[in-house]
C-alpha positions in Angstrom: -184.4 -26.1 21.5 -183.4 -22.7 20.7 -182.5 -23.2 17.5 -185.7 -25.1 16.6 -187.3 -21.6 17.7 -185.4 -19.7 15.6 -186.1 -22.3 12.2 -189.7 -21.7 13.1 -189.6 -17.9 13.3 -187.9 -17.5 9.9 -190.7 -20.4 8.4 -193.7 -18.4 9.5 -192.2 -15.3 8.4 -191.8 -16.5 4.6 -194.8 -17.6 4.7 -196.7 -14.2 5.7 -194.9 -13.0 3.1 -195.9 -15.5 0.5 -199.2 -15.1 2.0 -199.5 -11.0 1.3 -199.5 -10.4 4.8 -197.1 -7.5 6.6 -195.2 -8.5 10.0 -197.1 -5.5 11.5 -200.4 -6.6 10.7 -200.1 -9.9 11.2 -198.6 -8.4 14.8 -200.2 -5.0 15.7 -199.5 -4.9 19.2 -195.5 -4.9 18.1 -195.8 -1.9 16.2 -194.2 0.5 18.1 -191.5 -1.8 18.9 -190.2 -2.3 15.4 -190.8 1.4 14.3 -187.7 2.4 16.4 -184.9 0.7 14.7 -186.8 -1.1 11.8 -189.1 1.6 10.2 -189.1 4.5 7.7 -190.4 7.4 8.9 -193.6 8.8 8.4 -194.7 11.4 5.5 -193.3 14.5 7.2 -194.4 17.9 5.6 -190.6 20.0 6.0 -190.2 23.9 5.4 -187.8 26.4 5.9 -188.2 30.1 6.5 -185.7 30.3 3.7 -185.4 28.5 -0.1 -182.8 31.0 -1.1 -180.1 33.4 0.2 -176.8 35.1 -1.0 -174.2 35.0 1.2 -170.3 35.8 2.2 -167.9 33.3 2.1 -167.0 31.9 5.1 -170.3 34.1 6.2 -172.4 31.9 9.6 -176.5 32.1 9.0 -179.0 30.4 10.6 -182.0 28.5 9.3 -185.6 27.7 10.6 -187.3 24.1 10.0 -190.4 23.5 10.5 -192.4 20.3 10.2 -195.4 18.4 11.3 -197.2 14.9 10.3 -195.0 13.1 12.6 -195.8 10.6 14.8 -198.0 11.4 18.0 -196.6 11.5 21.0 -196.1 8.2 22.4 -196.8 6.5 19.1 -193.5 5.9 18.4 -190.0 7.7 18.2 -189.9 11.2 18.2 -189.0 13.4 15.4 -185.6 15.0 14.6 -184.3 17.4 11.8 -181.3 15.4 10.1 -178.2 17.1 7.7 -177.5 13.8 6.3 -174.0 14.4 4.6 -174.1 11.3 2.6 -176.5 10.6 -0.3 -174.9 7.9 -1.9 -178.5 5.4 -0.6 -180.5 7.9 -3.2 -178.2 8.4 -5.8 -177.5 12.0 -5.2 -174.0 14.2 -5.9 -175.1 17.5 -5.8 -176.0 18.2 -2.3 -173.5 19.8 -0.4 -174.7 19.9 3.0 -171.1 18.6 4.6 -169.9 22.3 3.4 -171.5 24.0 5.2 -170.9 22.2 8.5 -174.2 21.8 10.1 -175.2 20.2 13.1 -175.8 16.7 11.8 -178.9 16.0 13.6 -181.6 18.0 15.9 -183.7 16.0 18.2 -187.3 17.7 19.0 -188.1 19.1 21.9 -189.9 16.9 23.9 -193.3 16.3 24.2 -193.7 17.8 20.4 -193.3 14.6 18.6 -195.7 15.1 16.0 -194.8 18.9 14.7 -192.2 21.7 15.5 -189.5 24.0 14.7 -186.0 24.0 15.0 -183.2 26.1 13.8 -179.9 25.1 12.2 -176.4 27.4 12.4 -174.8 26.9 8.7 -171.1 28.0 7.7 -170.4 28.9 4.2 -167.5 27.4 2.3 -164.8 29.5 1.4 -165.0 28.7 -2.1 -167.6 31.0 -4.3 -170.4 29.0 -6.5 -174.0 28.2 -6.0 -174.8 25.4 -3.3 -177.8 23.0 -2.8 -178.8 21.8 0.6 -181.2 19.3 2.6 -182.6 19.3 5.5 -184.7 15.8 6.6 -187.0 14.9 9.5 -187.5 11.8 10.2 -189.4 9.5 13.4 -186.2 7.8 14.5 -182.9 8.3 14.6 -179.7 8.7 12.3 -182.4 7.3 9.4 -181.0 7.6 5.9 -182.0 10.2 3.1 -185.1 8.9 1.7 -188.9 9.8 0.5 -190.0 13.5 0.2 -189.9 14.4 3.9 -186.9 17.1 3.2 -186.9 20.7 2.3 -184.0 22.2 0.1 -182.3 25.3 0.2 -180.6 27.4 -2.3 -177.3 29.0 -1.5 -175.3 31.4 -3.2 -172.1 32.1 -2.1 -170.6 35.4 -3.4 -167.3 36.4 -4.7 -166.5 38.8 -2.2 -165.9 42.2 -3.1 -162.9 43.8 -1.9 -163.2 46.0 0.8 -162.1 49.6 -0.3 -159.4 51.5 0.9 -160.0 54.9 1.8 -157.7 57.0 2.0 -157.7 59.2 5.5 -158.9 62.6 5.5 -155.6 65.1 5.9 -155.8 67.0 9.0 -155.4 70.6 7.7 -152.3 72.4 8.7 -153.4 75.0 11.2 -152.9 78.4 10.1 -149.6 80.3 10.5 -149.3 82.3 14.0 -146.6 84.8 14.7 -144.7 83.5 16.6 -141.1 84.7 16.9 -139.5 88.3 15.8 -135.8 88.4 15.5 -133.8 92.0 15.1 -130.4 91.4 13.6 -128.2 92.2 14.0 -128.6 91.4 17.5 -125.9 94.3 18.5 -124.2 97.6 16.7 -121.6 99.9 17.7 -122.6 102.5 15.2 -120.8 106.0 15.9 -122.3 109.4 16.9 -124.1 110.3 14.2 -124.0 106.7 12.1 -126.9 105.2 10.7 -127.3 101.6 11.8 -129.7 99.4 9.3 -131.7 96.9 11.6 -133.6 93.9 9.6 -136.5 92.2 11.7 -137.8 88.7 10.7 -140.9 87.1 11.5 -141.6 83.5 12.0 -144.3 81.0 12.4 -144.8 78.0 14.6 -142.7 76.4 12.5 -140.0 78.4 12.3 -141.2 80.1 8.2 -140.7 83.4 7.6 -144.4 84.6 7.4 -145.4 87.6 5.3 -147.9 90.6 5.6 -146.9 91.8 9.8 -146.9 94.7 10.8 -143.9 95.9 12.8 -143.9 98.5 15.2 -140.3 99.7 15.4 -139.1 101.8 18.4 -135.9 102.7 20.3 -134.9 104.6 23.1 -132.3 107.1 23.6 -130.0 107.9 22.5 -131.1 107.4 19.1 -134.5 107.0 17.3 -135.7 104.8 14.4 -136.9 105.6 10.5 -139.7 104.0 9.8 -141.3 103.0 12.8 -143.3 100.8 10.7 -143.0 98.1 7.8 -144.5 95.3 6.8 -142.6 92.2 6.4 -141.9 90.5 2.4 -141.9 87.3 1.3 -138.8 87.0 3.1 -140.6 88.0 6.4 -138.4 90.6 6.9 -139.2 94.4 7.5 -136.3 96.7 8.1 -135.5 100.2 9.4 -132.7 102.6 10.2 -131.2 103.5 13.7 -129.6 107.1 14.0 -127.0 107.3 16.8 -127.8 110.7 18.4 -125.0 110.3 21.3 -123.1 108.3 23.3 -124.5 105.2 25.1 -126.7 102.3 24.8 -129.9 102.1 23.1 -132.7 99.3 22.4 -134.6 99.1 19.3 -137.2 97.0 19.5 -140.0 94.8 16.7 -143.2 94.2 17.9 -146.3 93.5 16.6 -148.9 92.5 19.0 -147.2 90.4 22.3 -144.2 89.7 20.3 -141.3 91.5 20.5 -137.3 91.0 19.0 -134.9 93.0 20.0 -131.2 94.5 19.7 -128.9 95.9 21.5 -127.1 99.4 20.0 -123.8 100.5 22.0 -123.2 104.5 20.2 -119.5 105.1 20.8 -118.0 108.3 20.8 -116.3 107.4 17.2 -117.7 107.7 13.5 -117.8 104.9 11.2 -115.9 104.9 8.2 -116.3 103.0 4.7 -113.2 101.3 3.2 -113.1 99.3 -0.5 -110.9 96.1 -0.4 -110.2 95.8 -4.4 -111.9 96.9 -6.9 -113.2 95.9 -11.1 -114.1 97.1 -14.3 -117.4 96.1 -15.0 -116.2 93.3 -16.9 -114.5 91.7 -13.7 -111.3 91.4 -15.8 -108.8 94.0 -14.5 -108.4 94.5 -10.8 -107.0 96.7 -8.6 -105.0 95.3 -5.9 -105.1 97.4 -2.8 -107.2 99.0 0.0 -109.1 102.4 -1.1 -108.3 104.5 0.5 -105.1 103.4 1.2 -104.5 105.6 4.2 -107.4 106.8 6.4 -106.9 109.1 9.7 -109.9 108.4 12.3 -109.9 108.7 16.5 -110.2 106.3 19.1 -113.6 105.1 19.1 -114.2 105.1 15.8 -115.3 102.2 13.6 -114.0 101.2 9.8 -116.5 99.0 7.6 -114.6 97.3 4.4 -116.2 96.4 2.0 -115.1 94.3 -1.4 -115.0 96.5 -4.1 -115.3 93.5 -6.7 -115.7 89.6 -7.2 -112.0 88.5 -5.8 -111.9 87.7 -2.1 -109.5 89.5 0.1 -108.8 89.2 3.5 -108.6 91.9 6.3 -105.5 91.6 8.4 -103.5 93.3 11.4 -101.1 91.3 12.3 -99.2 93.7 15.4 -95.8 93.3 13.7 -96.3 89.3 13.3 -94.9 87.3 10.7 -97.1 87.6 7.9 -98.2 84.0 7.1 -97.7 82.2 4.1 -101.0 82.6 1.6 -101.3 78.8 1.4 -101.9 78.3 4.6 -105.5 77.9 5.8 -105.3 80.0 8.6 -104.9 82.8 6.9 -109.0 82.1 5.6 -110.2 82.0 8.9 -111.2 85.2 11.1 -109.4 85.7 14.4 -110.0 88.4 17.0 -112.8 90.9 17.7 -114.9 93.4 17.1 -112.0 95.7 18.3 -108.6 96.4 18.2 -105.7 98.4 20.5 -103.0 98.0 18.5 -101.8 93.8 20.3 -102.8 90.6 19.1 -104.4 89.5 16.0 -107.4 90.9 14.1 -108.6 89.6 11.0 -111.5 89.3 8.8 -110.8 85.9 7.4 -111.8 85.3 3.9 -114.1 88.1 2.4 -116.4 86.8 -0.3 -118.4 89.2 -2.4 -121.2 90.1 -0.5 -119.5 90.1 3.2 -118.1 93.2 5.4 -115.7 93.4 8.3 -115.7 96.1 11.2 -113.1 96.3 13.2 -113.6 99.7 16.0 -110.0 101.2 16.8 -109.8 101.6 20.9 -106.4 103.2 21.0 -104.2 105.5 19.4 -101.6 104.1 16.9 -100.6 103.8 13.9 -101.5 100.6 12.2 -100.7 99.2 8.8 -102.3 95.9 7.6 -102.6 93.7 4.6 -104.7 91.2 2.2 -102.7 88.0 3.4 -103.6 86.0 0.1 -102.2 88.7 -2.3 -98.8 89.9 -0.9 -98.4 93.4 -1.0 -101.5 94.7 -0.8 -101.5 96.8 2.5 -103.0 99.8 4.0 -102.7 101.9 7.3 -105.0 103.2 9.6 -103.4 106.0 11.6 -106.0 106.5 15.0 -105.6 110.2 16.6 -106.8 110.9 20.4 -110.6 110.8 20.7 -112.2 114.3 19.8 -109.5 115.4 17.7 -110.2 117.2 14.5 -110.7 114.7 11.6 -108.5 116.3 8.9 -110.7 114.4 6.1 -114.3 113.3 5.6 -115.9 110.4 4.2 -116.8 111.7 0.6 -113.0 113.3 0.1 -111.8 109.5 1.2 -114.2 108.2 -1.0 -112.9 110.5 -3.6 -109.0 109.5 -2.5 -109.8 105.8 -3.0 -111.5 106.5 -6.4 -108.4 107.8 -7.5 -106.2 105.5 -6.5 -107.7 102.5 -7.6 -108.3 104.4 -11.0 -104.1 104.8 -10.7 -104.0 101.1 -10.1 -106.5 100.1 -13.1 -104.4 102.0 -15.2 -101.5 100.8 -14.9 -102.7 97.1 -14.8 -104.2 98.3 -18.5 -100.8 99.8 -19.5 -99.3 96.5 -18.7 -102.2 94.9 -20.7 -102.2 96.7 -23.7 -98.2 96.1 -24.5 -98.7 92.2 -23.6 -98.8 90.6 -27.3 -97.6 86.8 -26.7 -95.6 85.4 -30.0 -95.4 82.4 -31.6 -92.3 80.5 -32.3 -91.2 77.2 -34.4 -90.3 74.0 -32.7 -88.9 70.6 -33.9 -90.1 68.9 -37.2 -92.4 72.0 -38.7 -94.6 72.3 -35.8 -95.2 75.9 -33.7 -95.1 76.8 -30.1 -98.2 79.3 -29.0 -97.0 81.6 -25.9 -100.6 82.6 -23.7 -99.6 85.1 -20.8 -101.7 84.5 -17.7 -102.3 87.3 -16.1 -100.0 90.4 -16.7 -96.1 91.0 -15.6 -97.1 93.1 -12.4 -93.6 94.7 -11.1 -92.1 93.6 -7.8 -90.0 96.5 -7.4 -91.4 100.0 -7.0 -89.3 103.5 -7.0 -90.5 107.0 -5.2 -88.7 110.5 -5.0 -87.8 112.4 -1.9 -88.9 115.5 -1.5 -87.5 117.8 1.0 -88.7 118.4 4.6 -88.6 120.9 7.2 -87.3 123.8 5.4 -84.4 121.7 4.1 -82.6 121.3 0.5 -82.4 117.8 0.7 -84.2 116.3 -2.5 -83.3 112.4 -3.6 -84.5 109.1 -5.1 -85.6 105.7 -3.3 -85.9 102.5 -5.5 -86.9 99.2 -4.0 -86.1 96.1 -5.8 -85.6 92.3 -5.0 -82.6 90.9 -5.5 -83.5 87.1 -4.1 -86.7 85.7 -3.0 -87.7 87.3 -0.1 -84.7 89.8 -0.5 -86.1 93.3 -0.9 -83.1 95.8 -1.5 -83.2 99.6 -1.0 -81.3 102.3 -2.4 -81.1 106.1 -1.6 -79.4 108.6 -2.9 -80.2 112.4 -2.5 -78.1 115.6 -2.9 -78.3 118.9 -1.1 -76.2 117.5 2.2 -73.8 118.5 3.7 -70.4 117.2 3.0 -69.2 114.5 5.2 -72.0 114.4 7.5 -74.3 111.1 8.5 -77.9 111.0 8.1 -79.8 108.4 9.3 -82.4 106.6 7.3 -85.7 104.2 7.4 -89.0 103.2 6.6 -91.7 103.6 8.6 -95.6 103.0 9.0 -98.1 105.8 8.3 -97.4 108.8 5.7 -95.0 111.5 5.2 -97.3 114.3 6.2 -99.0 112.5 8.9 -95.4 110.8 10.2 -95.1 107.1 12.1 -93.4 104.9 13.9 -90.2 103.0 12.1 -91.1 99.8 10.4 -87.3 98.5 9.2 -84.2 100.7 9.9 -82.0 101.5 6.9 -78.3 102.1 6.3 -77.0 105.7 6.9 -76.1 108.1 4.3 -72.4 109.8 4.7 -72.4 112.6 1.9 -69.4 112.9 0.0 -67.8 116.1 -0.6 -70.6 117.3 -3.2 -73.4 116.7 -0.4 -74.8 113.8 -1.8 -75.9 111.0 -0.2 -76.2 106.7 -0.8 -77.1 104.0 1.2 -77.9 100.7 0.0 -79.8 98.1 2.2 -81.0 94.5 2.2 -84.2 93.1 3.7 -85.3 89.7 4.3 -88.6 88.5 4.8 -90.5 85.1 3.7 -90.7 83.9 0.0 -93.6 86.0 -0.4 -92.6 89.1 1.1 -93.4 91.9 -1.2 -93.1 96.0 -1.6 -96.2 97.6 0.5 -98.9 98.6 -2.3 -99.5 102.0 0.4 -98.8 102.6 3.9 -95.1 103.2 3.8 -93.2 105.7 3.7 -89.0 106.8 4.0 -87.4 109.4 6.0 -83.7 110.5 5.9 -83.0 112.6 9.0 -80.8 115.5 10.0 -78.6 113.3 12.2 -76.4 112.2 13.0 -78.3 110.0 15.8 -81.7 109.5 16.0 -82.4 111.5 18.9 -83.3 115.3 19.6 -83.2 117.3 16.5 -80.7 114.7 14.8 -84.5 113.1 14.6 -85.7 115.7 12.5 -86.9 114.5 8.7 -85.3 116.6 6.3 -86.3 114.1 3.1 -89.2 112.2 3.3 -91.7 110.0 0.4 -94.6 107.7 0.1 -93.7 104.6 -1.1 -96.8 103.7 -3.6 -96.8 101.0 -5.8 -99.9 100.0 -8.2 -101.3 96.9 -7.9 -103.3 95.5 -10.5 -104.4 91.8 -11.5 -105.8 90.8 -15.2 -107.9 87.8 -15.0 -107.6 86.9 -18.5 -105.3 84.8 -20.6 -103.9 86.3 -23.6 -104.5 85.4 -26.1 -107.9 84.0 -24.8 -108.7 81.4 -28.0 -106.0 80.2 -30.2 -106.3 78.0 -33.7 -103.5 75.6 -33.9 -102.6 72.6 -35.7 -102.5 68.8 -35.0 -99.0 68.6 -32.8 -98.5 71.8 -32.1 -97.7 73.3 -28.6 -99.3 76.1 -26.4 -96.8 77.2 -23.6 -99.2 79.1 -20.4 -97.0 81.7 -18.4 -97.8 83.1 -15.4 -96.6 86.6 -14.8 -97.9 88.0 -12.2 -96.6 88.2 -8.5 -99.1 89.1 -6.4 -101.6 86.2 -7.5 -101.8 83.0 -8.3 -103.8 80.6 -11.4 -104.1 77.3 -13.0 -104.6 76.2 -16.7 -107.2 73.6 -16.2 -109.0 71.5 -19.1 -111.9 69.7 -17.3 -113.1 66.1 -18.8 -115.6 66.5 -21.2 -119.2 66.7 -19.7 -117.5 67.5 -16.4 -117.5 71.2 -14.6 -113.9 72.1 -13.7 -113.4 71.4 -9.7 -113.7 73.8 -7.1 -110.1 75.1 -5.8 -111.7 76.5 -2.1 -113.5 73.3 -0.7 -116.3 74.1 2.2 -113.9 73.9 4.4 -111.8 76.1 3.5 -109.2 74.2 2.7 -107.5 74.0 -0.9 -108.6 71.6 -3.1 -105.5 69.3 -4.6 -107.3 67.8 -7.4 -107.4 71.9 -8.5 -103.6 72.8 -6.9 -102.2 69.8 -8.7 -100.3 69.1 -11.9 -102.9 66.1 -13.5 -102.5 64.6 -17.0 -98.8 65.3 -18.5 -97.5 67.3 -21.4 -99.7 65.6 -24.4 -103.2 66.1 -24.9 -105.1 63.3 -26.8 -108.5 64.5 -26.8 -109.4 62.9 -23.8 -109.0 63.2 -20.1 -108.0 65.9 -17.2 -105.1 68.1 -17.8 -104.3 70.5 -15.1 -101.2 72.8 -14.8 -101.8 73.0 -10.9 -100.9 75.9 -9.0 -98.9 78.6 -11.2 -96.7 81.5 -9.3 -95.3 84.0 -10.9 -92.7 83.2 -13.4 -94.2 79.8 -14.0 -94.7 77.7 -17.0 -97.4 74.9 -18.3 -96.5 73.2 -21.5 -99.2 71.3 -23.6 -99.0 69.6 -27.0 -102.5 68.8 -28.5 -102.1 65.7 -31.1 -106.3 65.4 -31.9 -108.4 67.8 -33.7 -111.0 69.4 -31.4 -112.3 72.4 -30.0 -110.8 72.5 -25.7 -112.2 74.8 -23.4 -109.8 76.0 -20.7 -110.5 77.9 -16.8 -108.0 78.9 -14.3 -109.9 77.4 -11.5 -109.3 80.4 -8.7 -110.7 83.0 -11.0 -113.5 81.5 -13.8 -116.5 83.3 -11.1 -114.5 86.1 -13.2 -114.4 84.5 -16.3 -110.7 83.8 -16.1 -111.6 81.1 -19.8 -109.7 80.4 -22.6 -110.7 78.0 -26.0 -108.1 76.0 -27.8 -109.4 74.8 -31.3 -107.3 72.0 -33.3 -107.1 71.7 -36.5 -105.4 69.4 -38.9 -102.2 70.1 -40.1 -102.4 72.0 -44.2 -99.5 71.3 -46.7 -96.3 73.1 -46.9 -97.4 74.7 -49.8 -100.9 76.0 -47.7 -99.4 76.8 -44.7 -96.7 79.2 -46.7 -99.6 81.8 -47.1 -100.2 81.9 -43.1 -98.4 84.7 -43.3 -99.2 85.8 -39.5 -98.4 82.3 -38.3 -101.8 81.8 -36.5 -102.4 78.6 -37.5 -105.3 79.9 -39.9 -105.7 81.1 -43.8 -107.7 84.1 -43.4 -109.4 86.2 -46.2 -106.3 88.5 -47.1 -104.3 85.3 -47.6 -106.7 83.4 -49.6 -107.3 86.8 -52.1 -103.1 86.6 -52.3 -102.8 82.5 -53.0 -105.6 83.7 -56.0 -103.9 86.5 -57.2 -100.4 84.6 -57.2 -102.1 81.6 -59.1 -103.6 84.7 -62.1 -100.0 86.4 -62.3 -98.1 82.4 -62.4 -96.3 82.6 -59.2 -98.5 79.4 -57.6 -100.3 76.7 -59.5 -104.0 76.3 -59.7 -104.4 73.4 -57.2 -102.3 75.5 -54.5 -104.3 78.2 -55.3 -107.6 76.3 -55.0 -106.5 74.5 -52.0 -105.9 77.8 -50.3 -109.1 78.8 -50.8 -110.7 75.6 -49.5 -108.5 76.8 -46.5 -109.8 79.6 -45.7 -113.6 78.8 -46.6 -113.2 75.9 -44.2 -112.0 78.3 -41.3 
């Protein structure tokens, strides 16, 4: 039965059909029955409230639909807004509504079947271009793309433009502020009647010395201040001048506005004196090796200020009758003590570079000898009398004294210079050996007369020589004695006039039955142990013990020796041949040097590291005897009496320092030539390793008068012209 129902439904269908007839109007009441899954929808009018936009990638925006002509309400489904995504029913490709991720379908709010408005939230792609997209409405649901109920849309999608960076705005600095004043030094012990120089220094917030302030100087007693008002440099630094007045202590004080720096001034009852350690010709190469004055007289209290007198360093030393420590040793670099000194303990400047000053205030009567401990011999003495006693010299005539003596010192240093002429000698196979002197052959031994004392006779001769390293021997002899008698004898610390205490006891004098006098004596001291430079003196006494009148001088002398240093080599630049040798002496005592070629392109190296600690690639040997053109070649540390042999095998021009003195311009220049022919080199008359104008005129004259031929001749000249 049922399927006899279903044969006839499908028969009378067909034959509607055949007929012209629709199924709806061959069945009106069914209408709205079919219309919900079987229909197309309507002819909906669709708009939007946009056609086109530009947007961002990735950029959400919403769109408006609106639409009418749908069915009424009640006459069949209700309408919806539809994104369909696929178009593949209508034979579209370009819409791209599944891009932009919409909502695939809005149903109308109810009750408003027939026309309305909805809105759609849209997501651009990520991908720039230009987009088309539909939006349907339809009278049922999930219908397919189809008729013209659609609107479309437009879309751009724009290449984003990167977002600029912007640099942030600085925050100006704030202005400078005073904020700190210092007054250094932060505490003097100028004598009565000194001048004390007081620098102040202003600072910012940041801790830069700031310019332009005004500084209010003052002070109280007893002293006062000249000016009382400056205005800081560049440097932030303003400066003025304390005058000790009197005993006691004193503040002088910066200020400018609420900020104030201060320092403390302690006037002792002493003066200050001014002492030169060394001294130069303007040309840095000779230097005098001592302390100028060498002897100064002051009283307790008072304060002595050395100052070097040149470029080489120096130290500062009382050592109290300590052994005197070997120059090598770092320690000897390093200050030690304080600001004062009673005659005990250690006081020393450490190393004095140019530039730098030691004070040292004497607190007890004495007499006190010190000493450079890099350079042995160079010594001094300060003899200290009772405070208040009369001072039996003033500054300027000290100043004057030490003028003098260093000029004594120079001199003889230039002496010594002026008769150094280094020769040349022959070696093995034709070639020549080139002597350079470093430095000049200073004398270790020194010799003084005796002069007589106390209303004697006595007159007499001192010499002090050394016999061994560290083996000082002394030797007296005077006349005027009285036969057969014993006088004592020694050397002591201070000066003959002003007297001191006995440094080394000698050997007595008997005098024979003329009245004269010998006694020979031998002192040991360290390998560097060396004649004092000033401070010394002898005395023979009336005897025959040292006590009561036997204690009396009746000969007495200052032992003085001058000290002088030459930092040069000499010859400074020789011309030698290919294979030829240059032998370096070193010839001076009291100083040390190296002979130091540095690589090419390289400076030479620092002898003094930071640290104050020698440098071995500068204090030792590098390199060997032969110098190929190439390389470091380094002598290392030379002492006195030392030698440094190279032989230079490639032509070249080789720049030489001594690496302790080239801030002095302690330089030499080696230039290497090729080697001439016999019959060339036999008109280097002077052996220097060059054919100079004289001896090219002479090869010429010999060739016109037949006693060379024309080539020699020629080549002579070709000599010379290339020289």
């Amino acid at each position: 039965m049922k399927i006899k129902n279903i044969l006839a439904s499908v028969v009378l269908i067909l034959a509607l059909l055949t007929g012209g007839i629709s199924i709806a109007g061959a069945f009106p009441g069914q209408t709205m029955a079919c219309n919900g899954c079987h229909t197309l929808s309507p002819s909906i009018i669709v708009s939007t409230n946009i056609t086109s936009l530009t947007v961002n990638p990735n950029q959400i925006f919403t769109v408006g639909i609106t639409y009418s002509g749908g069915l009424a309400t009640g006459a069949g489904p209700e309408t919806e807004v539809n994104w369909p995504t696929d178009f593949s029913n209508i034979g579209l490709s370009n819409i791209s509504n599944s891009l932009f991720n919409p909502t695939p379908r809005i149903p109308a709010p109810a009750g408003a079947a027939s026309s309305g408005t909805a809105s759609s939230v849209l997501t651009a792609p990520a991908v720039p271009g230009t987009y088309t997209l539909r939006v349907y409405t339809s009278s049922g649901t999930n219908m397919a793309p189809d008729g013209t109920n659609f609107a479309e849309i437009t879309v751009a999608v724009a290449t984003p433009t990167p977002t600029p960076t912007t640099s942030p705005t600085p925050t100006p600095a704030p202005p400078p502020i005073l904020a700190t004043i210092t007054d250094s030094p932060s505490t003097a012990t100028p004598g009565i009647n000194a001048t004390q120089l007081f620098i102040a220094t202003a600072r910012d917030q940041n801790g830069a010395p700031l310019p332009g302030i005004n500084i209010t100087f003052t002070s109280t007693p007893p002293g006062n201040v000249s000016p009382v008002n400056a205005i800081t440099g560049a440097d932030g630094n303003a400066s003025t001048s304390f005058m000790a007045g009197a005993v006691g202590t004193s503040m002088v004080n910066a200020t400018n506005g609420t900020v104030t720096g201060s320092a403390v001034v302690i006037v002792r009852s002493g003066m200050t004196w001014q002492v030169l350690a060394g001294g130069e010709t303007p040309d840095m190469a000779l230097q005098g090796m001592g302390f100028y004055p060498g002897s100064i007289i002051i009283n307790e209290g008072d304060t002595i200020v050395w100052t070097l007198g040149g470029h080489l360093v120096h130290t500062v030393s009382f050592l109290s009758g300590a052994q005197i420590p070997d120059p090598g040793n770092a320690s000897v670099f390093l200050p030690a003590g304080g600001s004062t000194y009673n005659g005990t303990g250690v006081s020393s400047s450490g190393l004095l570079t140019p530039g730098m000053s030691y004070s040292l205030t004497f607190t007890k009567q004495g007499f006190y000898d010190y000493r450079c401990l890099i350079h042995p011999g160079m010594t001094g003495v300060v003899i200290v009398q009772p405070a208040g006693s009369p001072y039996p010299s003033n500054q300027s005539q000290y100043t004057a004294l030490g003028m003098r003596e260093l000029q004594e010192d120079m001199d003889t240093g230039q002496e010594l210079e002026d008769h150094e002429s280094p020769e040349t000698s022959q070696g093995e196979n034709g070639i020549t050996v080139f002597h350079v002197s470093a430095d000049i052959p200073l004398p270790v031994n020194a010799s003084l007369r005796l002069m007589p004392e106390n209303n004697s006779n006595v007159t007499g001769n001192a010499a002090l020589s050394f016999i061994g390293v560290g083996e000082m021997q002394v030797q007296i002899m005077v006349t005027g004695l009285v036969p057969n008698n014993t006088y004592p004898a020694d050397i002591r610390i201070g000066t003959s006039e002003a007297g001191g205490p006995i440094l080394y006891t000698l050997g007595n004098l008997t005098a024979d039955f003329n009245g004269t006098g010998t006694s020979t004596t031998v002192i040991t001291g360290p390998p560097w142990f060396a004649v004092a430079s000033r401070g010394w003196f002898i005395n023979v006494h009336q005897g025959p013990a040292m006590e009561g009148t036997g204690a009396t001088p009746i000969a007495s002398g200052d032992i003085v020796k001058h000290n002088a240093m030459f930092a040069r080599f000499t010859p400074q630049n020789l011309t030698i041949h290919v294979n030829d040798s240059i032998v370096w002496k070193q010839l001076n005592f009291i100083e040390i040097h190296t002979v130091t070629f540095p690589e090419a392109g390289n400076n030479p190296p620092e002898f003094l590291l930071p640290n104050l600690t020698v440098n071995p690639v500068a204090a030792t040997p590098a390199g060997g005897s032969i110098h190929n053109g190439t390389g470091f070649y380094n002598s290392g540390i030379l002492n006195a009496g030392d030698n440094y042999t190279l032989t230079f095998t490639k032509p070249g021009t080789y720049n030489y320092v001594c690496t302790i003195h080239d801030n002095m311009n302690m330089t030499g220049n080696v230039t290497v030539t090729g080697r001439q022919p016999p019959e060339v080199e036999a008109y280097d008359t002077d052996n220097n390793g060059i054919i100079d104008k004289g001896e090219a005129v002479r090869a010429i004259e010999d060739y016109f008068v037949g006693r060379t031929t024309r080539v020699v001749a020629i080549e002579v000249v070709i000599a010379y012209f290339n020289h």
